[in-house]
N, C-alpha and C positions, 0 to 999 in steps of 0.2 A: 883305721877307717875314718875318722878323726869322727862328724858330725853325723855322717852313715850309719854308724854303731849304734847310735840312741835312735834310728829310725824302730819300730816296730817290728818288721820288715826283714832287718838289715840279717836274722841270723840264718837265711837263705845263701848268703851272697859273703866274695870273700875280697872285694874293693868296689869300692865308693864311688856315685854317680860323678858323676862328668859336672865340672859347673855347669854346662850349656844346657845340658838334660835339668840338673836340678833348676835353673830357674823356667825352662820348659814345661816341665813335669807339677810345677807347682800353681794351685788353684788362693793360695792363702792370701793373695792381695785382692781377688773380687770378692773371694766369697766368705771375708773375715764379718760379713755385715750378717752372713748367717748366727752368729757367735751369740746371742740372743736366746732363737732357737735349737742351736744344739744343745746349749745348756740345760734349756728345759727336760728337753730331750733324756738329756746324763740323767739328771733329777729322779725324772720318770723309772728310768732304769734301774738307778742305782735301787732304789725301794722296792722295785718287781724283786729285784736280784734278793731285797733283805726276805723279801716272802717265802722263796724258795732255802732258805737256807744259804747262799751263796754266802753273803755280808751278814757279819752280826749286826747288830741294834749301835752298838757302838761304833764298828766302822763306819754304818752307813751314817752317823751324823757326823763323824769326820768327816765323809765326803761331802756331805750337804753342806757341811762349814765352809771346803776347801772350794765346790762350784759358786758359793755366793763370792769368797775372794778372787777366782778367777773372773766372775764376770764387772765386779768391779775394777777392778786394773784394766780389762781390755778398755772397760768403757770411759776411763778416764784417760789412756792412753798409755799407763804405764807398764803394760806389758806387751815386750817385740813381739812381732810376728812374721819372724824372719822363713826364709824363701826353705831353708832346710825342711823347717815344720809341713812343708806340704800342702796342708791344709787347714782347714778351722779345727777339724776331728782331732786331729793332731794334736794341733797345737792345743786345746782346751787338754788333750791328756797327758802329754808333755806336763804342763803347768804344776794339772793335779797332782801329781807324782812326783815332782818337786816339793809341792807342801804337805801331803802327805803317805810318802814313800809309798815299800811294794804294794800296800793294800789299796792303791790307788788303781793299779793295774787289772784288779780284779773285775773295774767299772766295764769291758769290753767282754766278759764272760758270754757269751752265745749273741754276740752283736757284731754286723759286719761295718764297714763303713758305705757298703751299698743300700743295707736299709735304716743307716743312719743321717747319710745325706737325704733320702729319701721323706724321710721325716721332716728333716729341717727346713727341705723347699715346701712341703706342704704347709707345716705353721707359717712362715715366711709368707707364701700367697695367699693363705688366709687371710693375713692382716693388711697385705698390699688391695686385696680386693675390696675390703672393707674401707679403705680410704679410698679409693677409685670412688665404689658407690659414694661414699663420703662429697665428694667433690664434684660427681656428677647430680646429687640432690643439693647442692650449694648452685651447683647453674641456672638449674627449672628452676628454683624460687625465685633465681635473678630473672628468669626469663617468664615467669606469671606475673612478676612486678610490674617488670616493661608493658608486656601486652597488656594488663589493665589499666598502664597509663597509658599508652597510645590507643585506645579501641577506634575513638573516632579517626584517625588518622589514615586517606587512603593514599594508595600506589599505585602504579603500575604493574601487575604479575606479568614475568614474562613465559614465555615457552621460545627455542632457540634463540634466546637474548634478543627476542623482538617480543616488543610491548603487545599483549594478550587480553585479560580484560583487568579492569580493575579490581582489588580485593585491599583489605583491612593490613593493617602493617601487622597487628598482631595477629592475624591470622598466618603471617610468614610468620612470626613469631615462634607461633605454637607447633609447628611442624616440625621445629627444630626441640618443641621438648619433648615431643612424642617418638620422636628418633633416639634421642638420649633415655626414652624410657625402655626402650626396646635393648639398648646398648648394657642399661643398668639388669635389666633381667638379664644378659648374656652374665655378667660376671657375679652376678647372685648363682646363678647354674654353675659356672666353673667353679668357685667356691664351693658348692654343695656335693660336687661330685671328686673334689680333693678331699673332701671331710673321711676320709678313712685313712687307719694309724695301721702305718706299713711295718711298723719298731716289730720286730720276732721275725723278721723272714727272713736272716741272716744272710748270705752273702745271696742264696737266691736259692734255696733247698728249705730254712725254715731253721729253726736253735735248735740244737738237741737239748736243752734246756726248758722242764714245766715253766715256762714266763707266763703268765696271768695277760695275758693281751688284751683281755677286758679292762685290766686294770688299769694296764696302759693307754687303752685308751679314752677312759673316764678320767684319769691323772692331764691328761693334754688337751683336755676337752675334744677330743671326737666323736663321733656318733656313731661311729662303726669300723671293723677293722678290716682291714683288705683279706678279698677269700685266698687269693694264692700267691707264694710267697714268688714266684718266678715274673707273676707280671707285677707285682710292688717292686722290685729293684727296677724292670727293664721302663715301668711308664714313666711319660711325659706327658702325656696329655694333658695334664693339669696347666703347664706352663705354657703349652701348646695353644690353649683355649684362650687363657686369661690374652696372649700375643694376640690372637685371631682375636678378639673381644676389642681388642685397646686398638687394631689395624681398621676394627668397622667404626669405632668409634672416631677416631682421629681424620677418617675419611668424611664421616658425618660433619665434623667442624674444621674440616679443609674445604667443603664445600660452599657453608656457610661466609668463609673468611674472603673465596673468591669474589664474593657478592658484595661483601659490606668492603671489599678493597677497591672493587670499583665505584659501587657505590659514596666514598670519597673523593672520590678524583673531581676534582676543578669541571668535567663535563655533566657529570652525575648532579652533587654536593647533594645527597640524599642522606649524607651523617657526617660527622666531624668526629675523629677520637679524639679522649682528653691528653692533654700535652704527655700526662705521664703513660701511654702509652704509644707514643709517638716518639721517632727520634729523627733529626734535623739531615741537613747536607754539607758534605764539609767545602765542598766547594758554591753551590748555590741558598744562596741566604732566604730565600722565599720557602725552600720547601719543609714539608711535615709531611714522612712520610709512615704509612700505616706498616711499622715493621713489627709490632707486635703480631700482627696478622699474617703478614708472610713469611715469621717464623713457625707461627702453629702450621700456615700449610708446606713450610718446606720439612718440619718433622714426620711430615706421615710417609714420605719416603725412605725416615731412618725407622722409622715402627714398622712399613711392610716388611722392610731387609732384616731385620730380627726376625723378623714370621718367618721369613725363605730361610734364616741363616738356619734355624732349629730344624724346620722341616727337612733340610738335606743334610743334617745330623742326621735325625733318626733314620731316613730313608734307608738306609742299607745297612741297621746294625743286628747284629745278630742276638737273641736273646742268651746269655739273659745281660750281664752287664760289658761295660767294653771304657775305657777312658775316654773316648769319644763323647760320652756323656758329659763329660769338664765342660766343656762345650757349650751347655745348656744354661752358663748361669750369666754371663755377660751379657747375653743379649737381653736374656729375661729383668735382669736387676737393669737396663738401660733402656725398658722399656716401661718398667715400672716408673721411676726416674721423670723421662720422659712425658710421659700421658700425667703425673702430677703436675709438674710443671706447667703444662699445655691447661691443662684444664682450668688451674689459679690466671696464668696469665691472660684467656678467654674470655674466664666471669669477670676478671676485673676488667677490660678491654669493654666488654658488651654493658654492662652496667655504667661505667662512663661516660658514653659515648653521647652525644647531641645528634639530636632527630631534628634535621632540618622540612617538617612538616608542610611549611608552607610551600616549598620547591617542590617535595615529592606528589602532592595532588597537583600544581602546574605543571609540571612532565605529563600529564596524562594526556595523550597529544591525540587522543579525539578518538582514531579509529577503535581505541580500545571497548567502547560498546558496541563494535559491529556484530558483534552474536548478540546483542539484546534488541539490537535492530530485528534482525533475523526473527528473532522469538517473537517480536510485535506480529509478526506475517504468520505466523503459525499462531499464533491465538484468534489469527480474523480467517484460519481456515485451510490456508494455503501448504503443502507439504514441506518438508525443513530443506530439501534439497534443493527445490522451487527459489524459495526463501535465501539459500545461502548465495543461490546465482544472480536473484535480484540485486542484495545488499553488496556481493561483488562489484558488482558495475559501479553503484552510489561510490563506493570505496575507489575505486579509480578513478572517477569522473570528478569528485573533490581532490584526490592527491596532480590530478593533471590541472586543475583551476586552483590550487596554492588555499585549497581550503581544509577547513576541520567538518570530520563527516556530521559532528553535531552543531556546524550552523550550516549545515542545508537546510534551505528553506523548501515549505509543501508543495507547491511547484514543481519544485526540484525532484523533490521524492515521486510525485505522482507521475513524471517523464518516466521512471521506470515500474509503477505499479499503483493502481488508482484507488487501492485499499487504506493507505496514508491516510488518518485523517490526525488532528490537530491535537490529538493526545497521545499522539509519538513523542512529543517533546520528553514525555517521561521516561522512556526507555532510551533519552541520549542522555540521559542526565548519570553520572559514574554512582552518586549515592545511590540513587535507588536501582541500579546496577548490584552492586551488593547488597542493597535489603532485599533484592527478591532471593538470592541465596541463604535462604532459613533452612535448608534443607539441615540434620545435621551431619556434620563434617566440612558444613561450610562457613563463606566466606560473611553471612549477613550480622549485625550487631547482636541479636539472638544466642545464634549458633556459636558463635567465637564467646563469647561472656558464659557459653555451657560449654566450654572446653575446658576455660577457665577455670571456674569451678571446678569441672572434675578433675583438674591438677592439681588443686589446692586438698581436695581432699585422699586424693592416690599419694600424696607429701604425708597428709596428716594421719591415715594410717601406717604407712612407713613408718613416720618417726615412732606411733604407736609401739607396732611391732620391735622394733630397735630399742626402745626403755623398756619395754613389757621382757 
C-alpha cells in the first residue's frame, strides 16, 4: 500500500487512496499553522494519560522530549509535511513515532482527531483574538491622539452626502472609536465563549478513559471544560463569531475609508495621505492615489465571503462530525490574516495623513447653520415647524440670488419673519454652532474633550486588566 500503510487508518482498508483523493483529502498545507497548538495539545495529554496509569514517568518525558524536537523542526522548516500526512494530527504523530517508536502511539489512547482539532482551533482563536484586540486598542490610541490634536478644527457633517450642520473633526473622529470599542467587546465575547477545553470528548461519545479534564484544562489554560462531548466535536461557533466580529469590524473601517477617500480627491482636499501609503499611476504622472484605503474597503468583501463560505458549511451538517468541517479552517486562518493586515495598514494610513484644516472650515458653504437659524425662532417663541418653514424660504431665496445664507442681511431676514433682530448673527456663525452642542454625546469643545477623556481611560483600564 506503499504510503497508505503508515496511515493510522490504513488497517481497515486493503489499497491505497487515489493521488487525486489523497491531495483532496488532505488539510496539512492550511492548517500546519495549527502545529503550535496541537502540540500543546499532545503535551497536555500526554501527562493526563501519565495520571491515569496509561504512560509511565519515563515514557511520558520521552514524549515531552520528542514534542519539544517535533515542534522545533516544524518551526524551523526542517521537517516535511507532506500531503500523505493528512494533517497536522498526523503529521505531529507520524514524527513522534519516528523519534520515539511504539510508545509514541500510545499519545492517542482515548483521543479522537475530532476533539483534537477541536482543541487546536480554540487555542489558535484565542490568540488570534488577542491580537485583533491588540490592534484594535493600537487604533483608539491613534485615533485619541488625532482628535486632541484636531479639537479645534471644524467641517462639514454630512447626512445624504449633503453638507448638514457643522461639527468638530474630532468629533467624526471619535465615533469611529466608539464603534471599534463595540467591535473589541465582540471578540473579547467570542474569546470568552471559546475558553472551554473540549480535549476528553473523543471522536463525539466522550474517552472511555478516567482523563482528569480538569487537569486538562488548567494545563492549557482554560476556565472550563465543554458539558457535552457531542456538541464540542460538532461547534463552530467560536470561528463563527470571531468571522461575524472581523465582518462588523471591517464594515466599520470600510465605512470610514469611503470618506477619507473622497475626502482626498482634488474636489474635497479635506486630507492628504502620506506618500507611503499612496501609490502612483503608471500611465498618469500627477496622480496619488489613496490605494491603501481602497484596499481596506475592497477586503470586506473577501471577510463577508468567509462569513457565508462557514455559514453554508455548517448549515446542513448533521451532528456530530462530518469532513465538511475541513472546510472551516481557510476561511477562518484568511480571515484572521486579513483583519491584521487591514487593521496595521489603517492605523498607519490614519495616523499619517495631513488635515488639510484650513479647506475643511471653507467648505462650510453657509447653509450648514440652517437649523440654528431655525433654533433662534424657537427660542423667541415660535414653534419648530413654524421655524423650519421660515428658514426654508431664507435657504432658497439666498441659493436663487447666488448667496450664502449667513450673509443675509436683517432686512432680508425680517421679509420673512420680523422676530430677526441683530443678534442672529450669532447663530450664523459655525463656531458657535457647535458650542451650543455641550449636550453629552456631542459635537461642542466640552463634550468631545469628555469623550476624550473617557477613551483614554477605558485604554488605561484595559491595559490595566491585560498586565494585572
Amino acid at each position: 500500500m506503499g504510503e497508505s500503510a503508515k496511515k493510522p487508518w490504513s488497517g481497515r482498508f486493503d489499497k491505497p487512496s487515489e493521488s487525486a483523493m489523497e491531495q483532496f483529502n488532505a488539510s496539512i498545507g492550511f492548517d500546519r499553522r495549527l502545529y503550535r497548538a496541537d502540540i500543546a495539545g499532545s503535551r497536555a495529554q500526554a501527562k493526563a494519560l501519565a495520571k491515569i496509569g496509561v504512560l509511565t514517568a519515563q515514557e511520558l518525558d520521552r514524549i515531552l522530549q520528542a514534542l519539544d524536537q517535533v515542534e522545533a523542526e516544524i518551526a524551523s522548516g526542517r521537517l516535511a509535511l507532506a500531503a500523505h500526512l493528512e494533517d497536522i494530527h498526523m503529521a505531529v504523530e507520524a514524527r513522534l513515532i519516528e523519534i520515539v517508536g511504539e510508545v509514541g502511539g500510545k499519545l492517542h489512547t482515548g483521543r479522537s482527531r475530532n476533539d483534537q482539532v477541536a482543541l487546536d482551533e480554540r487555542l489558535y482563536l484565542r490568540e488570534a483574538a488577542r491580537e485583533t484586540a491588540a490592534g484594535i486598542d493600537r487604533l483608539q490610541t491613534v485615533l485619541l491622539d488625532f482628535a486632541e490634536r484636531h479639537i479645534d478644527a471644524l467641517m462639514p457633517g454630512y447626512t445624504h452626502l449633503q453638507q448638514a450642520q457643522p461639527v468638530r473633526l474630532s468629533h467624526y473622529t471619535m465615533a469611529l472609536f466608539w464603534m471599534l470599542d463595540r467591535d473589541r467587546g465582540r471578540f473579547d465575547a467570542c474569546a470568552e465563549r471559546a475558553d472551554a477545553m473540549p480535549l476528553g470528548s473523543g471522536a463525539f461519545a466522550g474517552s472511555a478513559y478516567p482523563i482528569d479534564r480538569e487537569f486538562l484544562a488548567s494545563e492549557l489554560g482554560f476556565s472550563r471544560i465543554t458539558p457535552n462531548s457531542i456538541d464540542a466535536v460538532s461547534d463552530r461557533d467560536y470561528l463563527l463569531e470571531y468571522m461575524a466580529a472581523a465582518a462588523i469590524l471591517i464594515g466599520h473601517l470600510s465605512r470610514f475609508c469611503e470618506d477619507l477617500i473622497v475626502w482626498s480627491s482634488s474636489e474635497f482636499r479635506f486630507i492628504e495621505l502620506a506618500d507611503a501609503y499612496s501609490t502612483g499611476s503608471s500611465m498618469m504622472p500627477q496622480k496619488k492615489n489613496p490605494d491603501s484605503l481602497e484596499l481596506v474597503r475592497g477586503k470586506s468583501g473577501r471577510v463577508y465571503g468567509n462569513l457565508m463560505a462557514l455559514l453554508t458549511v455548517m448549515k446542513g451538517l448533521p451532528l456530530t462530525y462530518s469532513k465538511d468541517l475541513q472546510e472551516d479552517k481557510e476561511p477562518f486562518f484568511d480571515t484572521v490574516d486579513t483583519v491584521h493586515q487591514v487593521l496595521e495598514v489603517f492605523t498607519g494610513a490614519w495616523r499619517t495623513m495631513t488635515v488639510l484644516t484650513d479647506r475643511m472650515r471653507e467648505a462650510l458653504d453657509g447653509t450648514v447653520v440652517a437649523t440654528d437659524l431655525a433654533d433662534y425662532l424657537v427660542r423667541k417663541g415660535l414653534p419648530f415647524r413654524e421655524t423650519h418653514r421660515i428658514v426654508g424660504r431664507l435657504v432658497r431665496s439666498a441659493l436663487s440670488q447666488g448667496r450664502r445664507l449667513d450673509e443675509l442681511d436683517l432686512r432680508t431676514l425680517h421679509s420673512e419673519c420680523d422676530l430677526f433682530e441683530a443678534d442672529v448673527a450669532e447663530s450664523l456663525c459655525a463656531e458657535a454652532s457647535v458650542n451650543r452642542r455641550e449636550l453629552d454625546g456631542g459635537t461642542g469643545y466640552e463634550a468631545v474633550a469628555a469623550q476624550i477623556r473617557g477613551g483614554r481611560q477605558l485604554l488605561s483600564r484595559r491595559t490595566r486588566r491585560t498586565e494585572g
